[in-house]
FIKOLZA-1660 file (N, C-alpha, C; in steps of 0.1 Angstrom, whole numbers, plus 5000, padded with zeros to 4 digits):
% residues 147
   i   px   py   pz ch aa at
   1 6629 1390 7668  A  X  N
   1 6625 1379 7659  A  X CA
   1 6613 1384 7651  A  X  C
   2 6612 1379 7639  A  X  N
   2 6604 1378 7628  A  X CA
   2 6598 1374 7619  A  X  C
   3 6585 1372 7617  A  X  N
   3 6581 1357 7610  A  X CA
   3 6585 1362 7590  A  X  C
   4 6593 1351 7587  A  X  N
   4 6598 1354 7575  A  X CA
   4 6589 1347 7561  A  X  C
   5 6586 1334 7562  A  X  N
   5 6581 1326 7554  A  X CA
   5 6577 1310 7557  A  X  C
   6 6570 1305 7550  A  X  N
   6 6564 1286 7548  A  X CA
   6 6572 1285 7537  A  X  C
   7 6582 1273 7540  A  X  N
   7 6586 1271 7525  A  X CA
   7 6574 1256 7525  A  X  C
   8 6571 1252 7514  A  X  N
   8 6562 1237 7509  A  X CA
   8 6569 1234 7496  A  X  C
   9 6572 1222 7494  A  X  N
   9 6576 1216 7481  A  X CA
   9 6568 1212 7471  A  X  C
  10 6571 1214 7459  A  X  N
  10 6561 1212 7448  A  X CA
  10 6562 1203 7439  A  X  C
  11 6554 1191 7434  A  X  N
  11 6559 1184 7426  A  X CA
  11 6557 1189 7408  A  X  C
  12 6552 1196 7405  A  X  N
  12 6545 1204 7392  A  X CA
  12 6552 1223 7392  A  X  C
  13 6561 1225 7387  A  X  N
  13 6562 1245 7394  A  X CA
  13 6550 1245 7387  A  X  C
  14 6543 1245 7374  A  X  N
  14 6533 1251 7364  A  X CA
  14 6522 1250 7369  A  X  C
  15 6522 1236 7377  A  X  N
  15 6504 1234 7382  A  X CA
  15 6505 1245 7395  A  X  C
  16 6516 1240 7398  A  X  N
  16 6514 1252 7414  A  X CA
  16 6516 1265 7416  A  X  C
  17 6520 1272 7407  A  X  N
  17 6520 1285 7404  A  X CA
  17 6509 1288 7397  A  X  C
  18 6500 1280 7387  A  X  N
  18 6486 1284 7382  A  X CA
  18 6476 1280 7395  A  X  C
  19 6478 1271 7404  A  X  N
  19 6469 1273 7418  A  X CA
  19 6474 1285 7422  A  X  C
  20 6485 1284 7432  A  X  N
  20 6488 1297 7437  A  X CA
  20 6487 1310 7432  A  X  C
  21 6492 1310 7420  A  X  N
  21 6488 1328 7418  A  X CA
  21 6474 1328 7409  A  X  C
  22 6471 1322 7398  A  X  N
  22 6461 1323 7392  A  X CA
  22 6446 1320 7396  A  X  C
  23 6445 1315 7407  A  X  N
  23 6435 1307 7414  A  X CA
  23 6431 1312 7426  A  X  C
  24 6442 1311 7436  A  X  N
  24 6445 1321 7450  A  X CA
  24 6448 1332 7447  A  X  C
  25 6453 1332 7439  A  X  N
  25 6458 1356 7437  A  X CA
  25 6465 1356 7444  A  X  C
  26 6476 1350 7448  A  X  N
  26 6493 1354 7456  A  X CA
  26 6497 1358 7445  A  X  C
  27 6508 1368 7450  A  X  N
  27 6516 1377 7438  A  X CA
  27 6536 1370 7440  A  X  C
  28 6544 1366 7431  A  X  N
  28 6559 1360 7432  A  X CA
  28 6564 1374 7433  A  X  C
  29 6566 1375 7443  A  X  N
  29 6580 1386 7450  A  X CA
  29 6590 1386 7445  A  X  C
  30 6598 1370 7444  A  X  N
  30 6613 1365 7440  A  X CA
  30 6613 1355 7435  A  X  C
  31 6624 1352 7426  A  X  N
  31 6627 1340 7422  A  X CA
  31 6637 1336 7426  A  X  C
  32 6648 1324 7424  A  X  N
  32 6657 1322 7425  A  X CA
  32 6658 1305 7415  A  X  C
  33 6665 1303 7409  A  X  N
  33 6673 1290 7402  A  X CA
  33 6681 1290 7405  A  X  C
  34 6686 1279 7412  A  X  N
  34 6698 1275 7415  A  X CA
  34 6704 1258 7408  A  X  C
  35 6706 1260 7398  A  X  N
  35 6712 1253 7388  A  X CA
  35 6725 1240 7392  A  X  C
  36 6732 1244 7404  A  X  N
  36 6742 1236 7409  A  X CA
  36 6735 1226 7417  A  X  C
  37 6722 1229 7426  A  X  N
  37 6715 1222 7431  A  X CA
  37 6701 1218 7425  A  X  C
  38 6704 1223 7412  A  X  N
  38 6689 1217 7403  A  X CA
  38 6678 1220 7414  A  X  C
  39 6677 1232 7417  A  X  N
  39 6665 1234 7423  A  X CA
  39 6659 1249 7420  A  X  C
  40 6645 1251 7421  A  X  N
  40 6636 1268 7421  A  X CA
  40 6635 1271 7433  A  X  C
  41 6638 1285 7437  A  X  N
  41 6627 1290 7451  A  X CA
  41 6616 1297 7442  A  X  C
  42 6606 1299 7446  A  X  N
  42 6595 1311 7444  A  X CA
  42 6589 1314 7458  A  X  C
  43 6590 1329 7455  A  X  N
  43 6581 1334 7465  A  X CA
  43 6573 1342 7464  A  X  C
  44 6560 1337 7475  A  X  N
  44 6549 1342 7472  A  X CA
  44 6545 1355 7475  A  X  C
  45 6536 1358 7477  A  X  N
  45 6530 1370 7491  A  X CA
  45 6517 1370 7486  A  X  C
  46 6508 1375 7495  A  X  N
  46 6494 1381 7494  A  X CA
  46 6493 1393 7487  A  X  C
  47 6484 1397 7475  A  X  N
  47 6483 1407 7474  A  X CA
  47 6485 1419 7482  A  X  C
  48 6476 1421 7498  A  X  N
  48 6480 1430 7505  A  X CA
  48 6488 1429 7515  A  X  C
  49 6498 1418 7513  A  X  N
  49 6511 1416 7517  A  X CA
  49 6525 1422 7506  A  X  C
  50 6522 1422 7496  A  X  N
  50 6533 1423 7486  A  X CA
  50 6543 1441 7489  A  X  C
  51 6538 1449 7492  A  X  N
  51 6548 1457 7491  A  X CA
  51 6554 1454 7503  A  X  C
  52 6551 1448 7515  A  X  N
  52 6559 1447 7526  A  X CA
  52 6571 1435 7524  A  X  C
  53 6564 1426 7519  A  X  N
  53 6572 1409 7514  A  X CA
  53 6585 1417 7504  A  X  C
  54 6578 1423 7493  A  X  N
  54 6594 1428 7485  A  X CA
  54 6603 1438 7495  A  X  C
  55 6601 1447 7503  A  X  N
  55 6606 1453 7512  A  X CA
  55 6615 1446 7520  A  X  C
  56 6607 1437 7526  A  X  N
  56 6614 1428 7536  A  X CA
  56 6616 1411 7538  A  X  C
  57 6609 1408 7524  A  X  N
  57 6611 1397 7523  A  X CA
  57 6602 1385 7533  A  X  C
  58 6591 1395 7535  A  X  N
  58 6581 1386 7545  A  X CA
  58 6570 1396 7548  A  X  C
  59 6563 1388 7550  A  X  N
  59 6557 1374 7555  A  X CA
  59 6552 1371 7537  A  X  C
  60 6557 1357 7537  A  X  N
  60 6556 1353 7519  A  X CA
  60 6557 1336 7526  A  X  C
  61 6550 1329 7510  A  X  N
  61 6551 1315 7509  A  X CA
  61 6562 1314 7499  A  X  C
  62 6569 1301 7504  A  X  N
  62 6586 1298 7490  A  X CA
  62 6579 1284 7492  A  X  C
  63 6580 1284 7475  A  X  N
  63 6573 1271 7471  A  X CA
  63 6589 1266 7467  A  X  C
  64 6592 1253 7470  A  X  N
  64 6601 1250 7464  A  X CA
  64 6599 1234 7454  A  X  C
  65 6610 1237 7441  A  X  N
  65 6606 1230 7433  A  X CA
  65 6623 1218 7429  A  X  C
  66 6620 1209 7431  A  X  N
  66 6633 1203 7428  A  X CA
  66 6633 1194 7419  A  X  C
  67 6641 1198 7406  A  X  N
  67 6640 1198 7392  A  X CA
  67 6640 1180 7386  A  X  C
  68 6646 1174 7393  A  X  N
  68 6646 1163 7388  A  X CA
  68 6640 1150 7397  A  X  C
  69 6635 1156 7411  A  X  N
  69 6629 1148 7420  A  X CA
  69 6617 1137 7417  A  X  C
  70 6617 1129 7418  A  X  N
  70 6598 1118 7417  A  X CA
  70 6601 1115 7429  A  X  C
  71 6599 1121 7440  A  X  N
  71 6596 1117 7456  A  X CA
  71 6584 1121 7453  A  X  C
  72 6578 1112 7462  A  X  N
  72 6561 1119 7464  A  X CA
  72 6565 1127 7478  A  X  C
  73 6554 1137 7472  A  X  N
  73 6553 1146 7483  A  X CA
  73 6541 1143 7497  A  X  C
  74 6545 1144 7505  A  X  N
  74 6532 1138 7520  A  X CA
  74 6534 1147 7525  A  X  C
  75 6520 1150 7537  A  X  N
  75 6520 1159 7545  A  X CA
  75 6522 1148 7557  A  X  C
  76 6532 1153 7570  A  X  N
  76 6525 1147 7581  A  X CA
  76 6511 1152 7591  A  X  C
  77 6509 1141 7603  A  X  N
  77 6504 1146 7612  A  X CA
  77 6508 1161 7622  A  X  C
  78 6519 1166 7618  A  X  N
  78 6523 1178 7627  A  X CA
  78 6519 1186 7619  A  X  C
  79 6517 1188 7602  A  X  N
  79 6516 1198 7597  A  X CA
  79 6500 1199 7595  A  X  C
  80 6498 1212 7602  A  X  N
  80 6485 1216 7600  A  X CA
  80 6475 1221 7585  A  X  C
  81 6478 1239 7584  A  X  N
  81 6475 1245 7570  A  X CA
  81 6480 1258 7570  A  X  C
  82 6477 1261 7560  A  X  N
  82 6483 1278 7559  A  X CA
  82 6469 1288 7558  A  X  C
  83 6470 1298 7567  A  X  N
  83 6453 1308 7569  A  X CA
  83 6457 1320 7559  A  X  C
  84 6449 1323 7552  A  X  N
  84 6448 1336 7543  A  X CA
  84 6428 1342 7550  A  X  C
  85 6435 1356 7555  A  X  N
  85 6420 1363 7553  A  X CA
  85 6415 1368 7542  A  X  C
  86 6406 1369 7539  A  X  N
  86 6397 1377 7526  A  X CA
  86 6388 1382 7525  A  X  C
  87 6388 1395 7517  A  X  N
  87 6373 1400 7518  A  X CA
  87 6357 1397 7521  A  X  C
  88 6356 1388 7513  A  X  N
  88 6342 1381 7510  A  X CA
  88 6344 1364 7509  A  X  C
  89 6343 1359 7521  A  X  N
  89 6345 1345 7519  A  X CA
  89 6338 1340 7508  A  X  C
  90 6326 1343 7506  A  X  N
  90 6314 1333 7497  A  X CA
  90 6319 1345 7481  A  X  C
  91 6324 1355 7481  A  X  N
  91 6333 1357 7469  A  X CA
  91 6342 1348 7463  A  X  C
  92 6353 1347 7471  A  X  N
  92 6363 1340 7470  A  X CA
  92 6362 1328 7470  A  X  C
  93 6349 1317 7477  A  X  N
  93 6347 1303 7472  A  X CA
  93 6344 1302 7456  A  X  C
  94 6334 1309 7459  A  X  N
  94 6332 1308 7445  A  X CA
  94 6338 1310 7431  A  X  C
  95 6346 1320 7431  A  X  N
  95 6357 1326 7423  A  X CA
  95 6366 1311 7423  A  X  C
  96 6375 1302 7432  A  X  N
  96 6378 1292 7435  A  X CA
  96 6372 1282 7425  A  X  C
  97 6356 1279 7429  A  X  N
  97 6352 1266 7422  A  X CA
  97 6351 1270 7407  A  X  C
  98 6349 1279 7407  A  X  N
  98 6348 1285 7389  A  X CA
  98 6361 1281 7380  A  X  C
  99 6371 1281 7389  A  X  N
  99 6384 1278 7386  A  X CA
  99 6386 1266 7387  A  X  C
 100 6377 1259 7393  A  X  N
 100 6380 1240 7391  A  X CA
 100 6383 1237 7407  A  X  C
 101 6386 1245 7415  A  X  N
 101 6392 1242 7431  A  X CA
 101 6379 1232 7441  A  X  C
 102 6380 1228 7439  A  X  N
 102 6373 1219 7454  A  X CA
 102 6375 1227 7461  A  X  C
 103 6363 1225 7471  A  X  N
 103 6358 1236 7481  A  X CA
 103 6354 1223 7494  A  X  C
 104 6366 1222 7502  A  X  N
 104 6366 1210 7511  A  X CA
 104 6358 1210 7523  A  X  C
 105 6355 1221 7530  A  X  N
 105 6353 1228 7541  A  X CA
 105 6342 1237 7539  A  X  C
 106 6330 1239 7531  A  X  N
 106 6322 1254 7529  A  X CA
 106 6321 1263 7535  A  X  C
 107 6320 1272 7533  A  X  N
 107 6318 1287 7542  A  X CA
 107 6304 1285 7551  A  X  C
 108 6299 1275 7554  A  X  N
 108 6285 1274 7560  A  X CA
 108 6283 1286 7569  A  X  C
 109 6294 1286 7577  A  X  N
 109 6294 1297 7590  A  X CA
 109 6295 1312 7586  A  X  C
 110 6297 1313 7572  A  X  N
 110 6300 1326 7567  A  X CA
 110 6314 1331 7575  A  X  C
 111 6321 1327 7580  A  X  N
 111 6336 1329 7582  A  X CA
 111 6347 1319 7579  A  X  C
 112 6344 1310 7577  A  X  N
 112 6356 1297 7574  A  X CA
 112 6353 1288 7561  A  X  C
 113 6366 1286 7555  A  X  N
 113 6365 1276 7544  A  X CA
 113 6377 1268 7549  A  X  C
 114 6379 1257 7535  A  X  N
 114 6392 1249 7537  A  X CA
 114 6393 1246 7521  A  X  C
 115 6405 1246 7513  A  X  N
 115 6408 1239 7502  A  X CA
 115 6423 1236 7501  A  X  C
 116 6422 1228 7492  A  X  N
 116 6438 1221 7494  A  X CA
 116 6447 1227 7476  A  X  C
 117 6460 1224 7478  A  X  N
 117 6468 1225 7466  A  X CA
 117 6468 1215 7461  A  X  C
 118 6474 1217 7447  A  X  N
 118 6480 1204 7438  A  X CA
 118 6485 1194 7447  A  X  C
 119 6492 1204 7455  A  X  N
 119 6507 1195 7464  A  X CA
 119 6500 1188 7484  A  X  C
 120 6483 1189 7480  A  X  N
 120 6476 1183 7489  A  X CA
 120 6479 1196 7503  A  X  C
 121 6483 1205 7502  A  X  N
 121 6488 1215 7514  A  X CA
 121 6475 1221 7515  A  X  C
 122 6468 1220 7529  A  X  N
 122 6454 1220 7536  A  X CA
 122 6458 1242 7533  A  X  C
 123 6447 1250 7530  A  X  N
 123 6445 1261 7530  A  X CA
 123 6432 1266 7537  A  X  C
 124 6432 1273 7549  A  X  N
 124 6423 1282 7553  A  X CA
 124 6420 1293 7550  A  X  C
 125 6410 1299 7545  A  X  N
 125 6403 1310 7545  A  X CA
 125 6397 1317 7554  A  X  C
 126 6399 1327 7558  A  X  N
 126 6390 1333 7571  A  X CA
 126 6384 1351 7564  A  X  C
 127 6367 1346 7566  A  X  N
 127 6365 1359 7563  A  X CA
 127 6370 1371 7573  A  X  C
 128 6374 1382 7565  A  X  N
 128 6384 1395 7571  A  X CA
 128 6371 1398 7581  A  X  C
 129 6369 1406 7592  A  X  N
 129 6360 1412 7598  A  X CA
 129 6351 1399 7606  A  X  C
 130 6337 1406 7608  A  X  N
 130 6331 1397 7615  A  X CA
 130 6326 1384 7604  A  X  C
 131 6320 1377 7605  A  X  N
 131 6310 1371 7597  A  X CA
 131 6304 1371 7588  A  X  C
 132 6298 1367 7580  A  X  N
 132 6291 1371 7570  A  X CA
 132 6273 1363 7574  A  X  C
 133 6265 1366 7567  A  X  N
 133 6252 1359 7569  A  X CA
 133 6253 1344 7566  A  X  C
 134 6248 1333 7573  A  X  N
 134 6247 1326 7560  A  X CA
 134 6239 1328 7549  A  X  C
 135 6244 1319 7542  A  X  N
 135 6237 1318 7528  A  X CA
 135 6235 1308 7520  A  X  C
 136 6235 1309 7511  A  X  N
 136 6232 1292 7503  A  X CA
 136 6238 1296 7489  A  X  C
 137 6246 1289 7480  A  X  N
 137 6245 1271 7484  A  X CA
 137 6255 1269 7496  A  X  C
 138 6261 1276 7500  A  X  N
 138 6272 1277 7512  A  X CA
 138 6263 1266 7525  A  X  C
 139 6258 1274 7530  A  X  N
 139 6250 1272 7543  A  X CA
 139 6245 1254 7543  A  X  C
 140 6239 1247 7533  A  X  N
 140 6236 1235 7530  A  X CA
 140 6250 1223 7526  A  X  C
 141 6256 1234 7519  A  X  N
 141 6266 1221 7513  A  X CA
 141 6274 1216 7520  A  X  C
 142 6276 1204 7518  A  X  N
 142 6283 1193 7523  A  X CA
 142 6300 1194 7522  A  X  C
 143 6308 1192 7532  A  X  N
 143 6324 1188 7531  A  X CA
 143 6328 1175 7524  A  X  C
 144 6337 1180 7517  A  X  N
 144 6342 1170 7504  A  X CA
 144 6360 1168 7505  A  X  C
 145 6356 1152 7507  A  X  N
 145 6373 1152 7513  A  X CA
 145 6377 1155 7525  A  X  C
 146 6390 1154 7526  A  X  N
 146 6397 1158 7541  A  X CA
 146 6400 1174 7540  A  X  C
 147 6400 1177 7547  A  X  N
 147 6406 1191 7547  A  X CA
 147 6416 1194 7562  A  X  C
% end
């Protein structure tokens, strides 16, 4: 056995692919249209996931988009979030809010954040390695929203 993918549904492909790849830095592996079922897959990967994701088709996120849908999208209580590690947590927040992202969770601890998608889907950050110092404005700032 082998862990392949998250598929999450998207109500926007253009808002969610300018979060996800432009915002987050996931890179689209694949596409697929499937026109009989009026629906998109996209798939994601991590930058230093991507040559293994096109290789093997995993470990990647499939956003899926379905073309004529107005369901609202909800998360339940079973669904938790999706963790990406990263270099420099207080890099990558910041890089984030520059981009317009709410920063739900701060890096106070210098290893954990939280922010969400367009499509409300909870995101963890975990700095790669040990910890980082704290710092500020990280270390002070306040959690905004649920995360």
């Amino acid at each position: 056995m082998r862990y392949l993918h998250t598929m999450v549904r998207v109500a926007d492909l253009d808002e969610s692919m300018d979060f996800w790849c432009n915002k987050m830095g996931l890179v689209e592996t694949r596409r697929t249209e499937v026109p009989e079922g009026k629906f998109t897959l996209i798939f994601l990967a991590a930058p230093k996931d991507e040559s293994h994701a096109k290789e093997h088709n995993a470990p990647e996120l499939e956003l899926t988009y379905n073309w004529d849908s107005d369901e609202k999208l909800e998360t339940g209580r079973s669904w938790g979030h999706l963790a990406y590690k990263v270099d420099n947590i207080y890099e990558t927040c910041q890089a984030l809010m520059d981009k317009g992202v709410v920063i739900n969770r701060p890096p106070r601890d210098g290893r954990m954040a939280f922010v969400k998608s367009p499509d409300n889907i909870s995101i963890e950050l975990l700095q790669e390695g040990d910890s980082l110092a704290p710092a500020e404005p990280w270390a002070s700032m306040e959690n905004t929203g649920e995360w």
